[in-house]
C-alpha positions in Angstrom: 0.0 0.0 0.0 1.2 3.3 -1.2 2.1 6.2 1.7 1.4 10.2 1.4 5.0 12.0 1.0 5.9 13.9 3.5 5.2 17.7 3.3 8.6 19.6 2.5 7.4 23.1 4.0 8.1 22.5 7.8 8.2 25.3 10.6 11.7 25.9 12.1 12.6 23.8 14.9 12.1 25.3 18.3 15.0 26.3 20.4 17.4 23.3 21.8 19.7 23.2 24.6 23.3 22.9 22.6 23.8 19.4 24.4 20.7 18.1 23.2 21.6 18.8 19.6 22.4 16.2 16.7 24.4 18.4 14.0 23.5 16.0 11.9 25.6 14.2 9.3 28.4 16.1 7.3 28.4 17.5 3.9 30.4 14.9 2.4 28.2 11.8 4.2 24.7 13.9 2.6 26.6 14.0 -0.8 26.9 9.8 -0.8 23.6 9.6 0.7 22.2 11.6 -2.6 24.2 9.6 -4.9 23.1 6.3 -3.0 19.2 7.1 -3.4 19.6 8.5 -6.9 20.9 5.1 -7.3 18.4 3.2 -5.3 15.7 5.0 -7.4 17.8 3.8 -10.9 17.3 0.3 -8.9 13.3 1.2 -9.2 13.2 2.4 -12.8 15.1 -1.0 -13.9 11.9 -3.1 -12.2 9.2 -4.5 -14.0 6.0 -3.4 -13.5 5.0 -6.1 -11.3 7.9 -5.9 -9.5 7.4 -2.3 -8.9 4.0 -2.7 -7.3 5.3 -5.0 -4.8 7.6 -2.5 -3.4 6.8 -0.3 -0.6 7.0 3.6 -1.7 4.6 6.5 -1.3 2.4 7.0 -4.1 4.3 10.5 -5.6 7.7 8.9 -5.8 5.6 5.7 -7.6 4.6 8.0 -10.2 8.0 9.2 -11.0 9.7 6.4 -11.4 6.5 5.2 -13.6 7.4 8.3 -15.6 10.8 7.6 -15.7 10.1 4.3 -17.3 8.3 5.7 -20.2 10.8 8.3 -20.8 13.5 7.7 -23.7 15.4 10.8 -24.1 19.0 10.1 -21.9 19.2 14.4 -20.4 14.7 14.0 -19.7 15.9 10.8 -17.7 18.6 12.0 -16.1 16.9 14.8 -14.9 13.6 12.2 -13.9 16.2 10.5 -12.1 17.8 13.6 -10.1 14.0 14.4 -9.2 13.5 10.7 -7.8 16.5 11.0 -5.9 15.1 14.4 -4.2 12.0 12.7 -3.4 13.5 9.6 -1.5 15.6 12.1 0.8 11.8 12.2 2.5 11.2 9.1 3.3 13.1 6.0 4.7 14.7 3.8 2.3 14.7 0.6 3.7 11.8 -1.2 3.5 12.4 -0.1 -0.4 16.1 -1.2 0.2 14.7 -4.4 1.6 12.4 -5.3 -1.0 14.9 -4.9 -3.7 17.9 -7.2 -1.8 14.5 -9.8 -1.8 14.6 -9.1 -5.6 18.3 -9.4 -5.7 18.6 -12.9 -3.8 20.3 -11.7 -0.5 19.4 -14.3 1.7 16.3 -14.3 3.9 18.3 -13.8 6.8 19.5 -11.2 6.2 15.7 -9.3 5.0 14.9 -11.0 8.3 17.8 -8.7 10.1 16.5 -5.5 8.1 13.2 -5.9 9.1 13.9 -6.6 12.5 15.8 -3.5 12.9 13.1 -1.4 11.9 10.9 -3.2 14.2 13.3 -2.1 17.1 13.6 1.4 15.4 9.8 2.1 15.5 9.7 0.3 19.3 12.0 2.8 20.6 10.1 5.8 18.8 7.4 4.2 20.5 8.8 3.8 24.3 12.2 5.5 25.4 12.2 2.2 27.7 13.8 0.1 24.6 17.0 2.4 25.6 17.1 -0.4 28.2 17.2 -3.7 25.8 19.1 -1.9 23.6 21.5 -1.5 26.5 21.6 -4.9 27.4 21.8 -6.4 23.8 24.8 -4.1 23.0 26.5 -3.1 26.2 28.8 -0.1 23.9 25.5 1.0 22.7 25.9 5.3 23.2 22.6 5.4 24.8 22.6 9.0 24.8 23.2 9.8 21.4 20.2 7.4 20.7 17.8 9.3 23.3 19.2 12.7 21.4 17.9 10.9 17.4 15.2 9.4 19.3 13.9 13.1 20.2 14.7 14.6 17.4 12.9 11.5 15.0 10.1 12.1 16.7 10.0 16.0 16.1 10.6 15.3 12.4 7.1 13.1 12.3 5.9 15.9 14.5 6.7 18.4 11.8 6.5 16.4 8.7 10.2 17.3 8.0 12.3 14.6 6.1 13.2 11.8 8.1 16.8 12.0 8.6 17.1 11.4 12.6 14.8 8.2 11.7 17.4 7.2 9.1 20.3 7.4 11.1 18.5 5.4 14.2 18.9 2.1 11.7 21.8 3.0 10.7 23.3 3.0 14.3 21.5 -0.1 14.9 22.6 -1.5 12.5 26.4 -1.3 12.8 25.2 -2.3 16.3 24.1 -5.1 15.2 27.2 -5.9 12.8 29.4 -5.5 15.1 27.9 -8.0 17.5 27.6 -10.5 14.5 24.1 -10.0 14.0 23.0 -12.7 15.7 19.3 -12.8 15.9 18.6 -15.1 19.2 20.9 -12.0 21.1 18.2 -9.0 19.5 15.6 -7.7 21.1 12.3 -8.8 20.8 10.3 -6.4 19.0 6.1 -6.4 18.2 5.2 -6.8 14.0 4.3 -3.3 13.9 5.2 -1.5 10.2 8.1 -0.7 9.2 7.7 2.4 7.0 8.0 5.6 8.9 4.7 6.7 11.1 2.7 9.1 9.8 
């Protein structure tokens, strides 16, 4: 099922105690995460049709990549392409990400890893309390750089600002979890609630 895009025009964010702030990631790491969802939405353009309906995206960027199917002309594409990629810095990749390795052949354990990570990344949006299995699953877990993304995630759904805080939870998890050898009987628990981000 498709998902509304999230709206682009945001109020600022309210004042912050400095110690409570996440700069966010550097100018060089947003530069490779452009390039890495232009790519991601080549990925899309490349599916099949039926393919493409199986994948989890909201229905805007659906349409563009539909668009960017039917177009021909190499500069139209590229530029189709450029747009696709500003459209996915809204949302969270991975369940796309996800669906694609499943497309791909990476092994089902490792969707199953992905997908229980999000679990855990929603859980803890959900109840500050998963700080504490977090804790014991990954003792060198830096518990209070999670609270700081935790807050700030959950202003970015609170503001319908693009969800970059919600991104880089998963992507600390996820070294987390790689550095522990993903092993899935040491995760957390975690209820089967969705894994795109909450509107």
């Amino acid at each position: 099922m498709k998902t509304p895009m999230n709206d682009q025009h945001a109020p600022a964010d309210d004042a912050e105690e400095p110690s409570d702030l996440y700069d966010g990631p550097s100018k060089s790491s947003l530069k490779r995460e452009m390039h890495a969802l232009q790519d991601l939405g080549e990925q899309l353009v490349a599916l099949s049709s039926e393919r493409l309906a199986k994948v989890p995206m909201p229905e805007e960027l659906f349409a563009a990549v539909r668009d960017a199917q039917r177009i021909s002309k190499h500069g139209a594409r590229r530029r189709q392409l450029q747009y696709i990629g500003k459209l996915m810095r809204h949302i969270d990749p991975a369940p796309i990400q996800a669906q694609l390795d499943a497309f791909n052949g990476v092994s089902k354990a490792e969707v199953a890893r992905q997908h229980r990570l999000e679990r855990l990344r929603n859980d803890l949006l959900d109840d500050d309390k998963v700080l504490g299995r977090i804790a014991d699953t990954w003792p060198g877990a830096d518990l209070q750089h999670l609270r700081t993304l935790r807050r700030n995630a959950l202003k970015e759904r609170e503001q319908s600002k693009p969800p970059r805080a919600f991104r880089e939870i998963f992507r600390v998890l996820r070294d987390l979890d790689a550095g522990a050898g993903g092993d899935d009987e040491s995760a957390p628990a975690s209820s089967p609630d969705e894994s795109d981000f909450p509107n």
